[in-house]
N, C-alpha and C positions, 0 to 999 in steps of 0.2 A: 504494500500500500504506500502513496506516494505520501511526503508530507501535505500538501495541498487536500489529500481525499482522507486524511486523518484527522486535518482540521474542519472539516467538510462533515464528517460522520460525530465529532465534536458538536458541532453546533446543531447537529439534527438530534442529538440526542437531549441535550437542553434546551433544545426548544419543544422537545414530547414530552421532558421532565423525565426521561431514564437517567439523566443523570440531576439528582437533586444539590442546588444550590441553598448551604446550610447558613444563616447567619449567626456567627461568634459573636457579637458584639452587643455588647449592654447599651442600651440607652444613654444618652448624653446631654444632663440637662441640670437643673439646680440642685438635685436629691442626688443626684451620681455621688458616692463616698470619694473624698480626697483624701492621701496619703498626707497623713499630721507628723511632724520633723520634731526631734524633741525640744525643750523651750529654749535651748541657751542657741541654737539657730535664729537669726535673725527673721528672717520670710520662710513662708509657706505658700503652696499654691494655692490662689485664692480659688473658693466656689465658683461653678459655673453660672455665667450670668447669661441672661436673651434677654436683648432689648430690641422693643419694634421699632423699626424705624417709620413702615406703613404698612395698612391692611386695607386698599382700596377705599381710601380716606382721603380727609383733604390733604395729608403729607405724601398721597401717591392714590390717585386715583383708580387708578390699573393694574397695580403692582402688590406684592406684598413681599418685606424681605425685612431682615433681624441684621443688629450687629452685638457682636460676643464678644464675654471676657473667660478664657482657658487658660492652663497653661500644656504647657508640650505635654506634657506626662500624665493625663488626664484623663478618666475613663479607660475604655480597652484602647490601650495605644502601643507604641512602637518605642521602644530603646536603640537608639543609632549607637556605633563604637564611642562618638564623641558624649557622649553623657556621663562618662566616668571617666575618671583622671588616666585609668589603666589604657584607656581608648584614645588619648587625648591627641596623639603623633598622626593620627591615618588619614591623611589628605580625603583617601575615601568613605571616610567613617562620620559624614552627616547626610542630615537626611538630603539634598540634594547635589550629593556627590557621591553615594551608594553606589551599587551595581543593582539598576532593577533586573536585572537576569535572576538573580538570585530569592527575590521577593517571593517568586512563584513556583513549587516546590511540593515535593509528596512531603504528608502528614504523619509522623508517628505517636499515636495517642495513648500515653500512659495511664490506665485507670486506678486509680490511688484513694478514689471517691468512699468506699467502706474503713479504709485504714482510717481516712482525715476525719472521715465522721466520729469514728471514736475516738482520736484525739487529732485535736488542734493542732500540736506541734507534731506531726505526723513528719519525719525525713526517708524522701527519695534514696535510696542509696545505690551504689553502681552493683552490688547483686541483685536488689527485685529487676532491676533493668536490666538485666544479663537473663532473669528468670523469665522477665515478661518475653526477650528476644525468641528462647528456647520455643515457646509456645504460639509465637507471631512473626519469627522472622526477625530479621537481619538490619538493626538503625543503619543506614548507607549515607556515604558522603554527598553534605549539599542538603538534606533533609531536615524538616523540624521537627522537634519534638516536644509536643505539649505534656505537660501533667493536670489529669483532670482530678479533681478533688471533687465537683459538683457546689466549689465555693461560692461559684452564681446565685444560688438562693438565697445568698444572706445580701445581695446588694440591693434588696429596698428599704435595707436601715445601715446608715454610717457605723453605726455603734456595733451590730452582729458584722459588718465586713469586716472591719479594721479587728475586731475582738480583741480588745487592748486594755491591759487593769496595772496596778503599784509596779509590775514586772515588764511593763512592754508590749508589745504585739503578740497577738500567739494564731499563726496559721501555717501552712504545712509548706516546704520547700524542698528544697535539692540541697546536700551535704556535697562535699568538698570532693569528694569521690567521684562520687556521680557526675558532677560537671567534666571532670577530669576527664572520665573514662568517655563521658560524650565527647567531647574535646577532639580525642583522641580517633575517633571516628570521624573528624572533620564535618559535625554539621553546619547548617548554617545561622540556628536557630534553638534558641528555648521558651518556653511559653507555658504562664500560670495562668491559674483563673484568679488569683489573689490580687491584692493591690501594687504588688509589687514580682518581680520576680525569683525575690529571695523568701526563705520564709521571716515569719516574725520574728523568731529572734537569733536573727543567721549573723545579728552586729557581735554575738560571742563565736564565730566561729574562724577558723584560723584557714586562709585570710576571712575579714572582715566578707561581708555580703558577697558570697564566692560567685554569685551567677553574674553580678553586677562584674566583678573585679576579672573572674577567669572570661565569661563570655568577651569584653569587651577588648581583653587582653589579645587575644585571639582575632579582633574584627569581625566577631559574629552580633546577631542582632537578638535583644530580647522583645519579647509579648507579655504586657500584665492587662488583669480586668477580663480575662477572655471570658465567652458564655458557651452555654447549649452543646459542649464536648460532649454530653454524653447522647449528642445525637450522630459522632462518627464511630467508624466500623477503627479499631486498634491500628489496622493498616489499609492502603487503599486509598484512599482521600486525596485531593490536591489543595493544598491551602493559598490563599491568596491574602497577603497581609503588607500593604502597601500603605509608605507613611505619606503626605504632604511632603511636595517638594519647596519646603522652610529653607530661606535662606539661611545657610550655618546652623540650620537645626540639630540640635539633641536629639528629637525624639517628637511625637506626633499623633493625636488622635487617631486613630483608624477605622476603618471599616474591614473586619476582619470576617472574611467568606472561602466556604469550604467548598470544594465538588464532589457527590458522595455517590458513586453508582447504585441505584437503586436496585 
């Protein structure tokens, strides 16, 4: 088959819905949980704000359009290399000096959803990932790999996403291992459904927030905030997770969309 009648049988197939288009991505509005920095930090990311500008009024008869206040790292969005000091050197490590080649990409979806449900602080380690490979195949270079916890549910209250008391944050992440041995596999990508892509309290782990510090070290791109993982098949899936092309960006809202053979 030629590539031309590949992309041909592609779009016949989403256009009959055999192949279904999943949306990852949570809602993006005032109630979206923002990641809170602790107090001796000066600034936090402010609330998302919409303000109208017009709704077929007399500030626009015709038209209706908003202008926003976000920041980069908001909602389900996108970690570029340059968003951490480990990333900081890579000409091509913002968001509109990336390689989109790489944006688009098969899925590999860890399910971690019963472990995190009984505990919060639930850590990835490089043998369940070596156990889940056994049973699903092979993580392969250039791939993402999400962990699904099912943390989604808890984002229509700040207080249940963040779940944070006297100790800190407490939700489920990748240990120091586990990144490693992804690493080591060359993908392109890691991806939580939490607010961040480290767990809660990965600030004691050696190094510091290893997804943030190894990912970025590397030139690979993280995903936080993700949704509805527990609507892809473990393997199989094509993710599509593309940031704003921000000048000198960190990192980006996104609209995060899967392709799921039905």
């Amino acid at each position: 088959m030629t590539s031309s009648n590949l992309l041909e049988n592609l779009g016949l197939k989403l256009l009959t819905g055999e192949i279904e288009i999943v949306d990852c991505t949570a809602i993006l509005g005032p109630d979206t949980p923002i990641l809170q920095l602790p107090p001796d930090f000066a600034k936090n990311t402010p609330k998302v704000e919409i303000h109208k500008i017009s709704e077929y009024d007399q500030d626009g008869p015709f038209f209706a359009w908003n202008w926003m206040v976000l920041g980069e790292h908001t909602g389900t969005h996108f970690d570029a290399p340059h968003h951490w000091i480990t990333g900081k050197d890579f000409e091509d490590g913002y968001t509109d000096t990336l390689s989109i080649q790489r944006l688009i990409a098969p899925v590999n979806v860890i399910d971690c959803s019963e472990a995190s449900n009984d505990n919060p602080d639930f850590l990835l380690t490089s043998d369940f990932v070596k156990s889940w490979e056994e049973a699903n195949g092979s993580i392969n270079k250039g791939e993402w790999v999400l962990m699904r916890t099912d943390w989604d549910k808890r984002a229509h209250n700040q207080d249940l996403f963040l779940n944070a008391n006297e100790t800190g944050p407490h939700s489920p992440g990748p240990t120091v291992d586990c990144l490693e041995y992804l690493l080591s596999k060359e993908i392109v990508g890691w991806g939580s459904q939490c607010i961040g892509t480290d767990a809660g309290q990965a600030g004691g782990m050696n190094p510091p927030f290893p997804a943030h510090n190894l990912l970025h070290k590397n030139n690979c791109f993280g995903l936080a905030s993700l949704a509805n993982l527990d609507k892809l098949p473990p393997k199989g899936a094509i993710l599509i997770a593309a940031p704003l092309k921000i000048e000198r960006g960190t990192g980006s809202p996104i609209r995060a969309l899967a392709l799921v053979q039905k």
